[in-house]
Backbone as CSV, one residue per row, in Angstrom:
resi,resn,N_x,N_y,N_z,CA_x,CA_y,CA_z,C_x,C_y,C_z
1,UNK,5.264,-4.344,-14.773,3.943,-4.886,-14.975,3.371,-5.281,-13.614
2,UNK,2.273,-5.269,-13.492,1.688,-5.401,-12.267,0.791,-6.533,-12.563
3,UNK,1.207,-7.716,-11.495,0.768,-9.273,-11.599,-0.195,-9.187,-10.118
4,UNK,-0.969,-10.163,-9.786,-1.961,-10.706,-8.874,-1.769,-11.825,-9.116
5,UNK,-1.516,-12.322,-7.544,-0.828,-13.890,-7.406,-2.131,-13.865,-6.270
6,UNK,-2.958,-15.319,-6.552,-3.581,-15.546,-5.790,-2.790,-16.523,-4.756
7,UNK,-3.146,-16.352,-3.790,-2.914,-17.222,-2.364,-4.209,-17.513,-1.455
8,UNK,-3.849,-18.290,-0.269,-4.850,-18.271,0.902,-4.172,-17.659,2.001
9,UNK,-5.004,-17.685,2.788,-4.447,-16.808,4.318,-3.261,-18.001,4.659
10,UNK,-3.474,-18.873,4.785,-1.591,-19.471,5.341,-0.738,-19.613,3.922
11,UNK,-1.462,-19.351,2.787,-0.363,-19.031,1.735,0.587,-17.367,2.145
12,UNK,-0.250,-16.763,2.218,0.070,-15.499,3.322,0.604,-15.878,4.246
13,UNK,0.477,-16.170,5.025,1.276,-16.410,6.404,2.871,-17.017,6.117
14,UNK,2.606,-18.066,5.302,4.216,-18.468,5.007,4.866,-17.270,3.992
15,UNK,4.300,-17.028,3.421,5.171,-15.835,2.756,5.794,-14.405,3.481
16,UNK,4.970,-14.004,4.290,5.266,-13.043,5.508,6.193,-14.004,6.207
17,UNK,6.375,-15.022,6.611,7.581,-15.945,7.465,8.427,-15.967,6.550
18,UNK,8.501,-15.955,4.817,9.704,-16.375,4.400,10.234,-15.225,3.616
19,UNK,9.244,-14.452,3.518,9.814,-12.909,2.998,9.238,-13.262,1.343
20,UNK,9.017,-13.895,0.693,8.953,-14.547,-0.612,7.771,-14.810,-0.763
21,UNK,7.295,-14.802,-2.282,5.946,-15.779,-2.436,6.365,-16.816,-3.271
22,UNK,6.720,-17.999,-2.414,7.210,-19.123,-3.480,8.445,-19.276,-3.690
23,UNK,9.324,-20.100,-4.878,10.051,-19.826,-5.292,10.276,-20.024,-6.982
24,UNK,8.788,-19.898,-7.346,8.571,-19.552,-8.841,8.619,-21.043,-9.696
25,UNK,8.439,-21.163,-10.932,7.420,-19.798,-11.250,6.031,-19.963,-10.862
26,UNK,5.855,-18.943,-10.431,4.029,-18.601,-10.000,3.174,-18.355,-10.858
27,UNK,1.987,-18.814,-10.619,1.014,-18.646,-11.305,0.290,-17.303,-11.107
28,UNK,0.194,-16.460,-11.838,-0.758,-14.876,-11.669,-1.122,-14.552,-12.557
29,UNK,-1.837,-13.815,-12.684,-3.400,-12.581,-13.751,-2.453,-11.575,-13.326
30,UNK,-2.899,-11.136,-14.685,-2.202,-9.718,-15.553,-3.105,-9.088,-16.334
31,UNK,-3.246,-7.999,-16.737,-3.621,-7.428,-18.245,-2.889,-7.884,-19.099
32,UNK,-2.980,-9.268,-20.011,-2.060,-9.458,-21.088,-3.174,-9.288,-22.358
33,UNK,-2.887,-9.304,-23.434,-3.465,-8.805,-24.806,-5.085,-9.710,-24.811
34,UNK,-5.147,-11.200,-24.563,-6.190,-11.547,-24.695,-7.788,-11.029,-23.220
35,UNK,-6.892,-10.505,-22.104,-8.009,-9.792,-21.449,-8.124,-8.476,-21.772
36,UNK,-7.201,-7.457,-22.865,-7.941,-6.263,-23.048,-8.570,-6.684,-24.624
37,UNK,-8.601,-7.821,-25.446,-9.608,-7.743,-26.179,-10.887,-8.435,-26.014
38,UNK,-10.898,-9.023,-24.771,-11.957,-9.672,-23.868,-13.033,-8.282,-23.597
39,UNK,-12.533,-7.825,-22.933,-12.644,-6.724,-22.445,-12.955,-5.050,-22.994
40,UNK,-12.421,-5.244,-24.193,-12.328,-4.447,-25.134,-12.740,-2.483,-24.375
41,UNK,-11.415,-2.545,-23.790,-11.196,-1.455,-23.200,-9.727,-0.942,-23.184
42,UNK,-9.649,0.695,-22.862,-8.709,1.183,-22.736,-8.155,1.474,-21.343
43,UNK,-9.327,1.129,-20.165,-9.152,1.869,-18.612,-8.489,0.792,-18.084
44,UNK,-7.018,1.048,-17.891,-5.889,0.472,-17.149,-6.745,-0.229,-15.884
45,UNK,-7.183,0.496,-15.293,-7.548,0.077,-13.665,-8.798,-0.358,-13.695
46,UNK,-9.927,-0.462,-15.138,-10.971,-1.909,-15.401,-10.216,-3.045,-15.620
47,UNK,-9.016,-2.603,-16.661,-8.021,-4.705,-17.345,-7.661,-5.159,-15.560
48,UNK,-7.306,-3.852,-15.006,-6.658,-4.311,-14.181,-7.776,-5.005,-12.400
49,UNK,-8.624,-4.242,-12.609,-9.954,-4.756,-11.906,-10.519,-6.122,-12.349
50,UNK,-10.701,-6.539,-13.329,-10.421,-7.849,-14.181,-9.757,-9.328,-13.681
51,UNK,-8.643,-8.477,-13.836,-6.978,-9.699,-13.668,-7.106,-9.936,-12.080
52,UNK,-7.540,-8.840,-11.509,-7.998,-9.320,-9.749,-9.192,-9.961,-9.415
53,UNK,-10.005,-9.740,-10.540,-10.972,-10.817,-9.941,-10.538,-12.128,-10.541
54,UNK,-9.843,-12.588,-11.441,-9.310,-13.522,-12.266,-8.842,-13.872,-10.948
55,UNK,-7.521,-13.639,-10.417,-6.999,-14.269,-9.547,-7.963,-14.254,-7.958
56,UNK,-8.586,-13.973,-8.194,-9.495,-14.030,-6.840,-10.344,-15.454,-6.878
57,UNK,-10.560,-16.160,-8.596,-11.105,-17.114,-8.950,-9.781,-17.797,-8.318
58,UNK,-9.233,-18.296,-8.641,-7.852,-18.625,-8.729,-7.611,-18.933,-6.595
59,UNK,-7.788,-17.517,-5.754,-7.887,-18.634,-4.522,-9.341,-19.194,-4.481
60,UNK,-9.537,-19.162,-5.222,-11.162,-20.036,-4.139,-10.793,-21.004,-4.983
61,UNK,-9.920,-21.490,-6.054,-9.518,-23.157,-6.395,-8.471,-23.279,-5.480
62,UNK,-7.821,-22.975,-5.062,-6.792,-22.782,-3.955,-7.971,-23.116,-2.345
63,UNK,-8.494,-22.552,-2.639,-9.462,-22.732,-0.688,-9.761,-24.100,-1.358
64,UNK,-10.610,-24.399,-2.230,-11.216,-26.124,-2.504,-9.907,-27.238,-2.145
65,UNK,-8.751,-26.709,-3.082,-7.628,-27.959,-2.466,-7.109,-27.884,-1.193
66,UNK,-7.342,-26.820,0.019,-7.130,-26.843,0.936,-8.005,-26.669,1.806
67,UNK,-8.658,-27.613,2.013,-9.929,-27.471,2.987,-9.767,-27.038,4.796
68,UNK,-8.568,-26.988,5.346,-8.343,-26.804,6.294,-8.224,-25.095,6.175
69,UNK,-7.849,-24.164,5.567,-7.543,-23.202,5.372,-9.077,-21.604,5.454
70,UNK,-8.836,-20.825,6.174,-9.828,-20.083,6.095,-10.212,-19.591,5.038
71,UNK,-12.034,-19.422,5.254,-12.020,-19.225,3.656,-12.583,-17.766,3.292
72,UNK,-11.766,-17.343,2.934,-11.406,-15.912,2.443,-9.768,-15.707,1.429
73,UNK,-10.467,-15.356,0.139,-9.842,-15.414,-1.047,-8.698,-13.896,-0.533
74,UNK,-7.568,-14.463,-0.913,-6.658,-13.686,-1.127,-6.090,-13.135,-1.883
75,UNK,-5.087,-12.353,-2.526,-4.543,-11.739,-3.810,-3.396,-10.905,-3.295
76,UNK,-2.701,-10.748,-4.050,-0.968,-10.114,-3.667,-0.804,-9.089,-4.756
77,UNK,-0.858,-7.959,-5.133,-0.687,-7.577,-6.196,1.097,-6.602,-6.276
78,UNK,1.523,-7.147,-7.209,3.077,-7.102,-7.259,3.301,-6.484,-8.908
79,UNK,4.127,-5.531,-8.124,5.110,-4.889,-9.395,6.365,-5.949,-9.880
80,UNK,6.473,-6.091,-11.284,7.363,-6.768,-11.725,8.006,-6.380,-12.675
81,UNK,9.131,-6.883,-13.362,9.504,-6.443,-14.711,8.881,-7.203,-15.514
82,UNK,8.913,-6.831,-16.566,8.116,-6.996,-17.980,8.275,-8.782,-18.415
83,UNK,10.564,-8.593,-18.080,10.498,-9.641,-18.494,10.374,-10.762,-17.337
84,UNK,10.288,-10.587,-16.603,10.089,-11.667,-15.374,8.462,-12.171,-15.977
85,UNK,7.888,-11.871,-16.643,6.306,-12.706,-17.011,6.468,-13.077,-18.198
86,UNK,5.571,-14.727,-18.273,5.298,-14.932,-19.557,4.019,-15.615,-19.650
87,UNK,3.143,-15.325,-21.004,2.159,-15.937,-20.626,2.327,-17.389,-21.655
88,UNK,1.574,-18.216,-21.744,1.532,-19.441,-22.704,1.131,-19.457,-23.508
89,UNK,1.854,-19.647,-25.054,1.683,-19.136,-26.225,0.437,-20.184,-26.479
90,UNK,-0.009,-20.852,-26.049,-0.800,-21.865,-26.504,-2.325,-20.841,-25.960
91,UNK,-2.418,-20.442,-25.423,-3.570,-19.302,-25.054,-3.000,-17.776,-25.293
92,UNK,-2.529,-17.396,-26.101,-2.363,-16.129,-26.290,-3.319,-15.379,-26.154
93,UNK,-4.527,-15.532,-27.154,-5.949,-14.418,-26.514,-6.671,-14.749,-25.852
94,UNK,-6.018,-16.186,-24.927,-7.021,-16.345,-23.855,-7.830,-15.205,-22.593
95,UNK,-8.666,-14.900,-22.773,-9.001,-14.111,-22.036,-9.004,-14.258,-20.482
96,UNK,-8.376,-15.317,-19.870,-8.316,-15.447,-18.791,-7.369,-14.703,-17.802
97,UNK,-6.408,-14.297,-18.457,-5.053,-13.127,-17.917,-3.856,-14.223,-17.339
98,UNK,-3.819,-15.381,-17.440,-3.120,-15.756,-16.773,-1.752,-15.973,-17.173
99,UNK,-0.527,-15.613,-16.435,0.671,-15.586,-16.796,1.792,-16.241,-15.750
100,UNK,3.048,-16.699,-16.263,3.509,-17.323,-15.516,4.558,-15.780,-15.011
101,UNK,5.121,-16.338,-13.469,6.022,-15.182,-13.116,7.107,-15.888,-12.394
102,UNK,8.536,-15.516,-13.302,9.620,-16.565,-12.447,10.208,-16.002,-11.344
103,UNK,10.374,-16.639,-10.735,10.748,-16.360,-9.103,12.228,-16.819,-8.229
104,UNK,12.222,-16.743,-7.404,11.676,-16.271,-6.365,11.128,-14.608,-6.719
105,UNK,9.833,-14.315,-5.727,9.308,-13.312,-5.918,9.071,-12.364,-4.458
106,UNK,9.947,-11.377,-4.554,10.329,-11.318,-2.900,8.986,-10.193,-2.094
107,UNK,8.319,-10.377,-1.213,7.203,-9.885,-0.779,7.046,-8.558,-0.477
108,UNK,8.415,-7.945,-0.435,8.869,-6.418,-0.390,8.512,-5.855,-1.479
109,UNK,8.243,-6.750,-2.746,8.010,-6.301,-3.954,6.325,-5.722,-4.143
110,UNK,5.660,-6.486,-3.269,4.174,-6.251,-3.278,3.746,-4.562,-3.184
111,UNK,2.639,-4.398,-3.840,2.261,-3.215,-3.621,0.796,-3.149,-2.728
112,UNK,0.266,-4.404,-2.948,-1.294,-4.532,-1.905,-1.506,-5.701,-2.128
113,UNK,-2.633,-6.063,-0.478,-3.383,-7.427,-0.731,-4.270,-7.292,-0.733
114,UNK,-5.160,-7.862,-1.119,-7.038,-7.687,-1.302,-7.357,-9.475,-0.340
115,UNK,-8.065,-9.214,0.196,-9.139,-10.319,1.458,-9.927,-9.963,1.499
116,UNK,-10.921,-10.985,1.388,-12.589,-11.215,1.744,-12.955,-10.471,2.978
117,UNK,-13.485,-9.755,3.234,-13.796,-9.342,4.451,-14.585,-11.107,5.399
118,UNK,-14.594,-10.653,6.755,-15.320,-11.695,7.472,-16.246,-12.403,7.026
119,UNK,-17.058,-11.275,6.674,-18.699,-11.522,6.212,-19.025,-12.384,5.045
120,UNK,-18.232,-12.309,4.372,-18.038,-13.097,3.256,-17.797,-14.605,3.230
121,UNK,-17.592,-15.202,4.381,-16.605,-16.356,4.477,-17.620,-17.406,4.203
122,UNK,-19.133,-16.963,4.571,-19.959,-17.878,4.311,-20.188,-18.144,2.756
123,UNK,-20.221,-17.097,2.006,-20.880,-17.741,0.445,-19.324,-18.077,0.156
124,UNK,-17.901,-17.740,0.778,-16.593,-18.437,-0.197,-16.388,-19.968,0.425
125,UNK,-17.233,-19.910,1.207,-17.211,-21.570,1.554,-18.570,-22.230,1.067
126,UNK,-19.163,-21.592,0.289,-20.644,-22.616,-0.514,-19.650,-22.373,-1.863
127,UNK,-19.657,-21.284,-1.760,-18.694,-21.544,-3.090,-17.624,-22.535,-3.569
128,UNK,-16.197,-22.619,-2.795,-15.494,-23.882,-2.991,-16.006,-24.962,-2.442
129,UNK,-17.151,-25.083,-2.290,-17.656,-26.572,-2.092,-18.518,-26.767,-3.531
130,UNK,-18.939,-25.912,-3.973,-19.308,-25.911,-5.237,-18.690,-25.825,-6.429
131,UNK,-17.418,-25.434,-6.552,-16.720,-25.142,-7.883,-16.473,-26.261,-8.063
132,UNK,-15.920,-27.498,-7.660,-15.907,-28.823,-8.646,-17.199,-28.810,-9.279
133,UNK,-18.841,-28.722,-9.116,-19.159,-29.396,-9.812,-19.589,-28.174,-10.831
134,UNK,-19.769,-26.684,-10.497,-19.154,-25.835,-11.640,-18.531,-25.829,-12.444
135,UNK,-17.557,-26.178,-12.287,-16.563,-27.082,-13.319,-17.030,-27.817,-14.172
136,UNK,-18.141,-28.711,-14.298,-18.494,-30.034,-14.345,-19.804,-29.518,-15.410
137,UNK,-19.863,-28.102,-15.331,-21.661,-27.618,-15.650,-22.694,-27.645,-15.242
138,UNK,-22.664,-27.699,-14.200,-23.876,-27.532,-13.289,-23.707,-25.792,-12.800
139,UNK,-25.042,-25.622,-13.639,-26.230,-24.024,-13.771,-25.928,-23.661,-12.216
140,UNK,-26.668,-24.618,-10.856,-26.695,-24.076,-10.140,-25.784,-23.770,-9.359
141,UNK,-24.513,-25.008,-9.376,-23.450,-24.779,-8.421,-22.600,-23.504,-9.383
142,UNK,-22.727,-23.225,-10.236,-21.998,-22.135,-11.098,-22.837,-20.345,-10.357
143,UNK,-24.021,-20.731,-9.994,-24.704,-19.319,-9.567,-24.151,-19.685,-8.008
144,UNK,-23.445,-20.486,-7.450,-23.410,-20.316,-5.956,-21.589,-19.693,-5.946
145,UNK,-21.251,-20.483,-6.843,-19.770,-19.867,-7.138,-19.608,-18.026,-7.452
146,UNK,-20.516,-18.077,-8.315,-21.056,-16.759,-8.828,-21.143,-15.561,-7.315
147,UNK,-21.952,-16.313,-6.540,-22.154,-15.668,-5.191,-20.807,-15.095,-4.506
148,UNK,-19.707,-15.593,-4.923,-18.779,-15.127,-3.763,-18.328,-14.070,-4.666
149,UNK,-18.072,-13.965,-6.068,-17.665,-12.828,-7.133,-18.908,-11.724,-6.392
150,UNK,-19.822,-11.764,-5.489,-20.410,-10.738,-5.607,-19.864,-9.702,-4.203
151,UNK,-19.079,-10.397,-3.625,-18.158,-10.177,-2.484,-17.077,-9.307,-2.806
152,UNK,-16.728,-7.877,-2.883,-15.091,-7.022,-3.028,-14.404,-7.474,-2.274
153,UNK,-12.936,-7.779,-2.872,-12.126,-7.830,-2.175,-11.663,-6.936,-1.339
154,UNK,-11.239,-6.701,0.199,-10.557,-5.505,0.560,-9.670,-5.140,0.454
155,UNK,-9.006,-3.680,0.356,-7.837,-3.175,-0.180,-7.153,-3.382,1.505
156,UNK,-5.911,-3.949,1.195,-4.678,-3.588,2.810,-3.414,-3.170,1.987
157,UNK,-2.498,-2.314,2.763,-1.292,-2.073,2.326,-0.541,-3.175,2.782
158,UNK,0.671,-3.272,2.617,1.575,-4.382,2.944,1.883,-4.214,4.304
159,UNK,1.914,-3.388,4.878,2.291,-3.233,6.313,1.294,-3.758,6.926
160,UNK,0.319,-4.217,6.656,-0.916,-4.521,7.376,-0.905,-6.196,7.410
161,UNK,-0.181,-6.980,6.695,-0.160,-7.945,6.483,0.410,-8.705,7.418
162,UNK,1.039,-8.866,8.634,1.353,-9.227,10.008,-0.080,-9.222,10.437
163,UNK,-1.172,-7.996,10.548,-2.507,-8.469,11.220,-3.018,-9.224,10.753
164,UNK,-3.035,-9.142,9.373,-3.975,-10.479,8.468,-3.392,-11.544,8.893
165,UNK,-2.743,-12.401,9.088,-2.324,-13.679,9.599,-1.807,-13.775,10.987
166,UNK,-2.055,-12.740,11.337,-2.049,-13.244,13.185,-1.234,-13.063,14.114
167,UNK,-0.038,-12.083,13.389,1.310,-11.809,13.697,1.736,-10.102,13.869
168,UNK,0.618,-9.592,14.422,0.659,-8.349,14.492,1.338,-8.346,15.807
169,UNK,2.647,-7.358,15.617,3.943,-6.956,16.425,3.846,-5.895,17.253
C-alpha cells in the first residue's frame, strides 16, 4: 500500500540523518475505503492524488506548530505492507484518508517526496498563520488556507533528498 507521511523540511532533514521516518506509529493518508467513496472513483492515481493533498494539509499543521521551520509543505510517499497500516475504526468512512503506520519506517522504503516549490512559500506562510482560525470557521482565513492547496507539490526522487535539506554530497 502506498502511504504519504507528511513532514517539514527539518522533519526531512532528521530523517535523511537517521535513515528512518520516526519510530512509529506515524501518522499518513492513504486511499482507504472512506476516500474512494468520498471520491467516488475508480482512478488509482486521482484516490491517490487525494491522500497527497490530504497529507500536504497535514504539513502545513505541522509548519503552524513549528514556526521556526521553512515553509514549504512536505510529503514522503512510501510503499508499505498492507498490514503495517491501520486506519481508526471510529472513522471508517471518514473521508479524510488518514491511517496509522507502525514503525520504525525506514527511508529506503520511500518511493518520492513532493515540496512546495520556492515560490510558494509566501501563501504556505499566510496560510499556517491562518489555519488556527480556519479551524475555528472563519470564511476568510479558510480561502487563505485554500490559497496554498492552489500550489503543486513537486515531484523529487529519493536521491534528490540530500539537496532538499542542504546536504548535497
Amino acid at each position: 500500500m502506498r502511504v504519504y507521511v507528511p513532514l517539514t523540511l527539518p522533519g526531512l532533514a532528521e530523517a535523511y540523518k537517521t535513515g528512518e521516518l520516526g519510530s512509529g506509529p506515524l501518522a499518513a493518508y492513504a486511499v482507504t475505503p472512506g476516500l474512494r467513496e468520498w471520491y467516488v472513483s475508480d482512478d488509482i492515481e486521482e484516490l491517490e492524488y487525494a491522500a497527497l493533498g490530504r497529507a500536504a494539509l497535514a504539513s502545513l499543521r505541522l509548519l503552524t506548530a513549528e514556526p521556526e521551520a521553512p515553509r514549504r509543505r512536505v510529503v514522503i510517499a512510501v510503499d508499505v505492507a498492507d498490514r503495517a497500516v491501520s486506519a481508526d475504526a471510529d472513522h471508517g468512512l471518514d473521508p479524510a484518508g488518514e491511517v496509522r503506520v507502525a514503525g520504525p519506517l525506514p527511508l529506503g522504503k520511500a518511493a518520492s517526496v513532493h515540496v512546495d516549490a520556492t515560490d510558494a512559500q509566501a501563501d504556505v506562510t499566510a496560510a499556517a498563520e491562518a489555519l488556527p482560525a480556519a479551524d475555528g470557521g472563519d470564511g476568510d482565513a479558510q480561502f487563505v488556507v485554500d490559497g496554498a492547496e492552489d500550489h503543486e507539490l513537486l515531484w523529487f526522487a529519493t536521491q534528490e533528498i540530500a539537496n532538499l535539506v542542504g546536504r548535497g554530497d
